[in-house]
Each structure stands twice: as structure tokens, then as C-alpha cells.
Legacy VTK file of the C-alpha trace (Angstrom):
# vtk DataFile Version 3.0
C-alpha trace
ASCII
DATASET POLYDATA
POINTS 379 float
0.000 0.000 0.000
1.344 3.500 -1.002
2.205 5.899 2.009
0.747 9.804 1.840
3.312 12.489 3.506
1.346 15.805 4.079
3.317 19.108 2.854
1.940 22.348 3.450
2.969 26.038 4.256
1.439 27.876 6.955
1.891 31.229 8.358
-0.579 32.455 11.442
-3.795 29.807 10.609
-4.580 28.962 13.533
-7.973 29.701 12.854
-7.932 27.119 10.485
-5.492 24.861 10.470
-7.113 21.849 12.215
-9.618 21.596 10.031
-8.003 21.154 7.238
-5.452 18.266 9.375
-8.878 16.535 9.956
-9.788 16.858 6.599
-7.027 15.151 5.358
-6.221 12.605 7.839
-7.437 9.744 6.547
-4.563 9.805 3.721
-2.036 10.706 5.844
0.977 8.311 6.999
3.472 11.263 7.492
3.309 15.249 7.756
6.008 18.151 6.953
4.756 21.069 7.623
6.799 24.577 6.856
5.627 27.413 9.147
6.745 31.147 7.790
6.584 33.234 10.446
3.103 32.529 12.494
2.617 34.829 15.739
-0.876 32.922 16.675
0.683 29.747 17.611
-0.418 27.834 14.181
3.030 25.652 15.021
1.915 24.806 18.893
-1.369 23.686 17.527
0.368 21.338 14.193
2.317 19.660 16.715
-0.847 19.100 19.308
-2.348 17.445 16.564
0.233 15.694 16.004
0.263 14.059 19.023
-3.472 13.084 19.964
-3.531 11.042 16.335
-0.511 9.403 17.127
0.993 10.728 13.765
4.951 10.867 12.799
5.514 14.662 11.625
8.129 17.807 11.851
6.903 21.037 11.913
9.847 23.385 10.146
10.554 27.205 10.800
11.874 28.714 7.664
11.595 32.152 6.350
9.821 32.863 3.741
10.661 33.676 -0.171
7.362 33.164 -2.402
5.454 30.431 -2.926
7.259 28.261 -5.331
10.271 28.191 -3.369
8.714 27.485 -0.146
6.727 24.629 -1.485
10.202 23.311 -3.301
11.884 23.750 -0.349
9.573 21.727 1.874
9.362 19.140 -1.144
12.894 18.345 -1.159
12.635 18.021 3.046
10.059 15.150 1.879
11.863 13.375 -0.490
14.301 12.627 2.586
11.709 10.702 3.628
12.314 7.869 1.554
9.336 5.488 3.328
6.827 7.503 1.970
5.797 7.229 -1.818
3.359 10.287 -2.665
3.610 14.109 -1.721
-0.277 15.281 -1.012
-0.294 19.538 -1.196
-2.690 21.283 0.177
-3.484 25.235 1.815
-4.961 25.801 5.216
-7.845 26.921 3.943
-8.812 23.722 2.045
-10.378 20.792 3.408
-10.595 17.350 1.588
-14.234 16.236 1.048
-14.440 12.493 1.099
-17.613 10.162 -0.589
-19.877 8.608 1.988
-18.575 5.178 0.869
-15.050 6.116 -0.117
-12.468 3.284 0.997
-8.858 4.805 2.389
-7.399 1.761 1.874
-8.101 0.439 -1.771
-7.404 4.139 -2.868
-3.777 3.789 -1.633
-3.469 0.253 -3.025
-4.518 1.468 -6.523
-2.042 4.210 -6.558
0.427 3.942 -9.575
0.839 7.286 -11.605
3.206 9.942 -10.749
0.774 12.877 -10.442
-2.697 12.844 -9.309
-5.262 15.622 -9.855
-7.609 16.344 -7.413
-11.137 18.295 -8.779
-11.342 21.688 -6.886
-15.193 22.479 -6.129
-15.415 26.671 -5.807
-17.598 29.028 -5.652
-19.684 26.944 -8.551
-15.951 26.535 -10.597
-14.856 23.199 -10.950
-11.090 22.412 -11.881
-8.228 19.930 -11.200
-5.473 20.249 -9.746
-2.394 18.290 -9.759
-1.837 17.687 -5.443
-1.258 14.336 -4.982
2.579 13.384 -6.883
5.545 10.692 -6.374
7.739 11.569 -3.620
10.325 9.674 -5.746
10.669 12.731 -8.354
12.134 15.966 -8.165
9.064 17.969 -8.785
9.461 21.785 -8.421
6.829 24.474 -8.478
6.966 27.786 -10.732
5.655 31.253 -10.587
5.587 33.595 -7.811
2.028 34.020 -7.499
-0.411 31.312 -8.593
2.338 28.417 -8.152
2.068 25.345 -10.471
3.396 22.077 -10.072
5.676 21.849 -13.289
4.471 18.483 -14.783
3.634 18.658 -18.315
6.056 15.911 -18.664
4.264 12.952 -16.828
0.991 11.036 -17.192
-1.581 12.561 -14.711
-4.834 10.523 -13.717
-7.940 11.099 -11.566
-8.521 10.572 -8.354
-11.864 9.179 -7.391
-13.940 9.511 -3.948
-13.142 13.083 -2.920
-12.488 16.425 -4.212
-11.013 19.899 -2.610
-13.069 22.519 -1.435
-11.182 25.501 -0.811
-12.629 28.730 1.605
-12.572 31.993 2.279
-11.722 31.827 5.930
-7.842 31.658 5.682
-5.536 34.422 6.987
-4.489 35.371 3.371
-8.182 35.733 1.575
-9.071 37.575 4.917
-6.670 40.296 3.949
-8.969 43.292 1.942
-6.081 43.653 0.131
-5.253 40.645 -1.299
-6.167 41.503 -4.571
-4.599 44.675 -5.149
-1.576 43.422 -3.294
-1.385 40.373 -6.146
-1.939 42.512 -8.841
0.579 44.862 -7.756
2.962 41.679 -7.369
2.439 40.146 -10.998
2.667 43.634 -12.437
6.297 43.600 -10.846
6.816 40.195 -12.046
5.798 40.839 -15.416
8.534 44.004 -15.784
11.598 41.005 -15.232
9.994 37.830 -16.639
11.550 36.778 -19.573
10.123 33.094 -19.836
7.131 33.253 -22.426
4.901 30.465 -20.646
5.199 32.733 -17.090
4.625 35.588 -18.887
1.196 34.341 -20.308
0.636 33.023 -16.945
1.330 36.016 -15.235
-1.159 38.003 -17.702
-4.155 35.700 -16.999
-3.757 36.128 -13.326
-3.319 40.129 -13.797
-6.354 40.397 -15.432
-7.771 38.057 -12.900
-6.913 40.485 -10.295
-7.840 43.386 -11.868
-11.262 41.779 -12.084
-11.301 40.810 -8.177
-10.624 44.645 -7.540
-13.109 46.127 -9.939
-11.346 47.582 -12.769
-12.596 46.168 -15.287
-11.564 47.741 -18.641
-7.974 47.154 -17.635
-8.929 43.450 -16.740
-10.702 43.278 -20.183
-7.522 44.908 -22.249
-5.239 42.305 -19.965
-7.532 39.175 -20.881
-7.782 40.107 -24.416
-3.621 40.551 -24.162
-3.433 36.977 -22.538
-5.576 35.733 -25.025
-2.668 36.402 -28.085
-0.105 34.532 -26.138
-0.726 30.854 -26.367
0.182 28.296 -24.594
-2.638 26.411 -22.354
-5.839 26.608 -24.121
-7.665 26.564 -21.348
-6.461 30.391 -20.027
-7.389 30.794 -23.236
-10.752 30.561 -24.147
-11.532 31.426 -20.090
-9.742 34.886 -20.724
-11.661 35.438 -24.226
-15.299 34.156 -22.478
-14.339 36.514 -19.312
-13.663 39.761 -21.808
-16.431 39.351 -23.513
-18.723 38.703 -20.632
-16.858 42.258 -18.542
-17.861 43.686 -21.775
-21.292 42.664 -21.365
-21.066 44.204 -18.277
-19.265 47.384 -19.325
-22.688 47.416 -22.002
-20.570 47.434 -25.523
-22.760 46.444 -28.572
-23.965 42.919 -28.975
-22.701 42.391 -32.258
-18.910 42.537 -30.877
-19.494 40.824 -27.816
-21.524 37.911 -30.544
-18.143 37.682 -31.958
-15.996 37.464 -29.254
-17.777 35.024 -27.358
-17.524 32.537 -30.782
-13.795 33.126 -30.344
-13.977 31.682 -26.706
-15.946 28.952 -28.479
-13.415 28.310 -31.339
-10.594 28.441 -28.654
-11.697 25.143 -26.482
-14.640 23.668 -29.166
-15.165 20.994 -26.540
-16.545 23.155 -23.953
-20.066 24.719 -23.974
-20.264 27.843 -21.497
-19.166 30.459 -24.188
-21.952 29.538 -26.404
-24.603 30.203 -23.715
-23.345 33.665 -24.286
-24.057 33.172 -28.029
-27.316 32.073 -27.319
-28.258 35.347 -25.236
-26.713 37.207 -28.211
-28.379 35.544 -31.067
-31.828 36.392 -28.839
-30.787 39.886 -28.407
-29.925 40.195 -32.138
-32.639 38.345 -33.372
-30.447 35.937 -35.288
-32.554 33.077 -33.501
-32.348 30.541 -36.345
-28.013 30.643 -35.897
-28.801 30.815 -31.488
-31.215 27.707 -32.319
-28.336 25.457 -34.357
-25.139 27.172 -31.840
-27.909 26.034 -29.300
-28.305 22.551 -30.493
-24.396 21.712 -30.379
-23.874 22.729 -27.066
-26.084 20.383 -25.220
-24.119 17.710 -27.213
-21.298 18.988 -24.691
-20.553 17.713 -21.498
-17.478 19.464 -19.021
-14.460 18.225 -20.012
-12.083 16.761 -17.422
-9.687 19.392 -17.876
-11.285 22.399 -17.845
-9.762 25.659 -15.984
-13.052 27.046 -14.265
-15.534 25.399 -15.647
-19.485 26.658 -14.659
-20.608 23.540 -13.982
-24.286 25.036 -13.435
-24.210 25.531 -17.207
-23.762 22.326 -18.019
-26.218 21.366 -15.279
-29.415 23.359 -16.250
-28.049 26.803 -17.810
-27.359 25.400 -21.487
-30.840 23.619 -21.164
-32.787 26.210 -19.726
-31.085 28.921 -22.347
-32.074 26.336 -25.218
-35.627 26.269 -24.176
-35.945 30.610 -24.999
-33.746 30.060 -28.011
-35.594 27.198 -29.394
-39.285 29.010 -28.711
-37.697 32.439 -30.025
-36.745 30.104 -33.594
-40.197 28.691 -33.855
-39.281 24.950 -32.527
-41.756 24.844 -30.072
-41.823 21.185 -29.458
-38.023 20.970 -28.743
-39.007 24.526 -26.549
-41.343 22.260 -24.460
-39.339 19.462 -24.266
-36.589 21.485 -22.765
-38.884 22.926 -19.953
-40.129 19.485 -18.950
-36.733 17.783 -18.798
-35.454 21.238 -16.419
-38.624 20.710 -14.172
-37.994 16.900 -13.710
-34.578 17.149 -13.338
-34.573 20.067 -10.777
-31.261 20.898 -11.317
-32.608 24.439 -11.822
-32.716 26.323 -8.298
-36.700 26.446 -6.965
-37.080 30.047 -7.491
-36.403 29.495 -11.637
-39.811 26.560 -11.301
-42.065 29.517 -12.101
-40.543 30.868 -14.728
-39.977 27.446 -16.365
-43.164 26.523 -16.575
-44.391 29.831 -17.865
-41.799 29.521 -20.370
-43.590 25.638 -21.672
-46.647 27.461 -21.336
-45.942 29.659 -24.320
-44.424 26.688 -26.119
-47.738 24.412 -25.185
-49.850 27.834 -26.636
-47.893 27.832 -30.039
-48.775 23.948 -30.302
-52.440 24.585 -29.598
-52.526 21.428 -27.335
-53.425 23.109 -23.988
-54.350 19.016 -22.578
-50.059 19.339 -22.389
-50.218 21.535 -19.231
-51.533 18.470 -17.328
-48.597 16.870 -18.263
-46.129 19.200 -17.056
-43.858 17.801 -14.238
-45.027 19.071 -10.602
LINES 1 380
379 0 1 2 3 4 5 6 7 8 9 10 11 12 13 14 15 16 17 18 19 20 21 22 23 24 25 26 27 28 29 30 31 32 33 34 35 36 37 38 39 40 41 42 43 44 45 46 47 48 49 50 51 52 53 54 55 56 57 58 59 60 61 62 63 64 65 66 67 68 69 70 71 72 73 74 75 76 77 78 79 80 81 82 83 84 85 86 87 88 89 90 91 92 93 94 95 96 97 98 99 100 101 102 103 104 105 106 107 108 109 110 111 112 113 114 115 116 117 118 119 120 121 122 123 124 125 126 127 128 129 130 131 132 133 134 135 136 137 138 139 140 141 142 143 144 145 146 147 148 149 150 151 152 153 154 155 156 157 158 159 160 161 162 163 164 165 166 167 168 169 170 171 172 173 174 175 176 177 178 179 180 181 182 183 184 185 186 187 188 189 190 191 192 193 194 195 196 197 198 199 200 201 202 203 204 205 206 207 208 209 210 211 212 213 214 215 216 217 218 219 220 221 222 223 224 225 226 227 228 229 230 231 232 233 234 235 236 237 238 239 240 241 242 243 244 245 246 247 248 249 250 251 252 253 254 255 256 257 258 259 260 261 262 263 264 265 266 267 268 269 270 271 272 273 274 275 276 277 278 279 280 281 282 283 284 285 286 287 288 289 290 291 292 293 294 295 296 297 298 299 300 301 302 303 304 305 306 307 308 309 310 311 312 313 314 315 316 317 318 319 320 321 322 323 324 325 326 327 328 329 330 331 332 333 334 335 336 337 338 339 340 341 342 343 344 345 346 347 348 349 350 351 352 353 354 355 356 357 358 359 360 361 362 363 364 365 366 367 368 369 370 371 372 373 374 375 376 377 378
């Protein structure tokens, strides 16, 4: 069976801090913890929990640098530990959620790949992240700000039976700051930077920022920059469907958000949230026949494993309840109807849309002239 060392920086979470040890201790065989300078006794309360689970562990002083090189540097402390086999990473603020049934043991047994992703459930954004990796490779993060584990190299699989759910509650998102303070760091980063992959990084999470503190032409004008420098799709088509929906916002003409919402599309074709923003366009323009076909494709769609913030209540009612206008709007009123009965049985759709929804089949059910449908409309 596969042993799990814990590795995590800390610096005053005291607040938090045991949760996230519970979270995670059914995994855990070993824990390395590096604390950065904590005044609230974050160390003194590692170490007590520590003790009552009866769990081998160090908790290190060292000073801090950024967060690359104080993950790297507690890494390599790790790989010291030559008994254990897989490094798990994880913040304060996190907490592992496990499935009802999930079994600790046959997950460790069935460990063979050198990185694991673990799906990150957040504020309705789903993504994976690679925090579960071979102790038995020198694995080093990059960047600054917005670390990543630099693995491009290696096969990566799924884990099964639990996922991360990050908070708010932590001593950094606490700060009102934060934001401002990251976007004044990646602006600094960005003057010295001469690796092109860090640069694009650095851009997406810049115009990120700039988003988290409000200004948003310069977060649209940094998106749409990130958005000519390659690399991962994924920032991609998320910084081209987040420029054009800030421009929604910002209230420039449908007809140039239309297009660059179809170039969020074109960038990831496997993923379906930009063309819920063609559908709303197509309404608004009254190009419903094009909204009705763009319509049709995307609830062939499903999320994608790898998508970077994906809006996983699109794919669970938004698409479908979109469709159902679109479809009415471009005269199919069966497929209309169809798409309002399958969001009222499902109830995916939060209670307060019910109302609507069944207005909405009520119009289709009008069109058809076959009022004897309303009886047949799920409760």
C-alpha cells in the first residue's frame, strides 16, 4: 500500500489549520509542515495534533521567499523521507471532502501514476489540480504568485472519492487587500519575466486580479492581451469568455461581444459555457435561427475533465434552460417544451427558476395549440 506524507505552508492559521489536518487525515501516513513566520501559535497547535492522532511529523521554521520556493523547499525536506511514496499539497484553507462510501485503503493500493489531480469544487468553478505526486521525483513548483506544479512531462490521472473545497476563511483571503496586493505583485513580475509560458501566466492572473478589484476595462484589455499569447488553451478561451462577458457588463454592442464570445468557443470547441453567451446574443440580435443550431451543439457537450473554471451550473441546467428561450424564439416549439419538462424533472434548476420554467412551456404548449399538455407538465 502507497504511504501519503502531508506538505503544506502555513503562516498564522490557527484559525484554520485543524480543520483542514482533519480533513485530510485519513490519507495521511506522514506530515512536513513549513511554518513562515506565524505569531498565533499555528506551530503549537500542528504539533498538538500531532500528538493526539498518534501521527509521525516535523513542523519546520523557515523564512519565507514566495510560494514556489517554499513549497520546493519543503518538497525536497520530503523526499528525505524515503518510506513515503506520494507528496499530497494542500493550503490551510482547504479541506478534503471524502464520498460517503469512499475506501482509504483500496485508494492507496490502486495508486500507480506519478501525479494525481484532485477536482477543486469553488464558488460553482470546478477544476483539477495536480496535489497528490511521487515523492520519488524531483518535482518543483513555478511562478511567484499562482504556483504550479511543473508536470507537463508525466501522465496525470484522476482521483476518485473526494475532491477539494477551498474557503474563504484563511488568513491570506481575509486580507482586503489581497487583490490589489497580487496585482501589484504580478505587475512587478511581469517588468523582469523573460520566460514566455510565465509571462502568459502572469497576464491571466493580472487580469484576474484586476477583475477581483473592480477595474474592469484594464482586466478586459489584460484578458484580451493573454488571449494572443498561447500556450494552455484553457487560459485561453476562459480569458476570451471573461472579456467578452466584462464587456457585457461594461454594455458594448452585442454584435462585438456575438463575436468574441464565438472566439472563446473556437478556442476550447469541446466546452459549452461560451456559447450560452451566443445564445443570449443571437436572442438579443434576433439571429434566432443561428442561437437555435449554436444552441443545439452545445447540449451535445458535457465538461471536459480538464477544464480551468468550468461553470458547472451551465452544463447542469443553464445550457438547457437557455435552449428552451432560443428554441421558442426560432419557432421549434416542441423541442421549446421538451426542454422545460426535462429542467422541471430534473430540478437541477434552483426552486425560485420553477415559475418561470413553466411559464416559459406554457408559451411553447400555446404555439402547439394542445393546452391538454399543461396536465402533463412535471409538478
Amino acid at each position: 500500500m502507497a504511504s501519503i506524507g502531508l506538505v503544506m505552508i502555513v503562516k498564522n492559521e490557527a484559525k484554520v489549520i485543524r480543520r483542514c489536518l482533519s480533513s485530510v487525515l485519513p490519507l495521511l501516513d506522514y506530515v512536513l509542515i513549513a511554518d513562515t513566520g506565524s505569531t498565533d501559535g499555528t506551530q503549537d497547535l500542528i504539533r498538538a495534533f500531532l500528538r493526539e492522532q498518534q501521527l509521525p511529523g516535523q513542523v519546520l521554521d523557515e523564512p519565507w521567499q514566495n510560494f514556489a520556493a517554499n513549497r520546493n523547499s519543503v518538497l525536497a525536506k520530503l523526499r528525505g523521507r524515503t518510506e513515503i511514496d506520494y507528496a499530497l499539497m494542500i493550503d490551510a484553507d482547504e479541506v478534503l471532502v471524502f464520498a460517503p462510501d469512499f475506501d482509504c485503503t483500496a485508494f492507496k493500493n490502486s495508486l500507480s501514476a506519478p501525479v494525481y489531480d484532485i477536482p477543486t469544487h469553488f464558488n460553482g468553478l470546478i477544476y483539477n489540480r495536480p496535489q497528490l505526486f511521487s515523492n520519488r521525483l524531483p518535482l518543483v513548483y513555478k511562478a511567484v504568485l499562482h504556483e504550479y506544479l511543473d508536470c507537463a512531462d508525466l501522465s496525470r490521472a484522476l482521483v476518485g472519492g473526494f475532491f477539494n473545497q477551498p474557503t474563504t476563511d484563511g488568513v491570506r483571503s481575509q486580507n482586503p487587500d489581497k487583490f490589489r496586493a497580487d496585482a501589484a505583485l504580478l505587475e512587478q513580475a511581469l517588468q523582469t519575466e523573460t520566460d514566455p509560458f510565465l509571462i502568459s501566466r502572469y497576464t491571466f492572473y493580472l487580469a484576474q486580479s484586476y477583475w477581483d478589484i473592480g477595474e474592469l476595462e484594464r482586466a478586459v484589455e489584460t484578458y484580451l492581451r493573454r488571449a494572443q499569447q498561447g500556450f494552455w488553451q484553457q487560459e485561453v478561451t476562459v480569458s476570451l469568455y471573461n472579456a467578452a462577458h466584462l464587456k457585457e457588463v461594461l454594455g458594448h454592442p452585442p454584435e462585438e461581444l456575438l463575436t468574441l464570445y464565438l472566439r472563446a468557443f473556437e478556442a476550447c470547441p469541446n466546452r459549452a459555457e461560451a456559447l450560452h453567451g451566443v445564445m443570449r446574443l443571437c436572442h438579443t440580435l434576433g439571429k434566432y435561427q443561428q442561437g437555435y443550431v449554436f444552441g443545439k451543439h452545445a447540449l451535445t457537450l458535457s465538461n471536459p475533465p480538464d477544464a480551468l473554471f468550468a461553470k458547472q451550473w451551465l452544463y447542469d441546467y443553464g445550457l438547457l434552460d437557455e435552449f428552451a428561450i432560443t428554441a421558442y424564439w426560432a419557432g421549434h416549439y416542441q423541442e421549446s417544451l421538451a426542454a422545460c419538462q426535462q429542467l422541471l424533472a430534473d430540478k437541477r434548476i434552483p426552486a425560485e427558476h420553477w415559475p418561470r420554467i413553466r411559464a416559459n412551456a406554457g408559451f411553447a404548449i400555446a404555439k402547439l395549440n394542445q393546452p391538454e399538455l399543461r396536465g402533463l407538465l412535471p409538478s
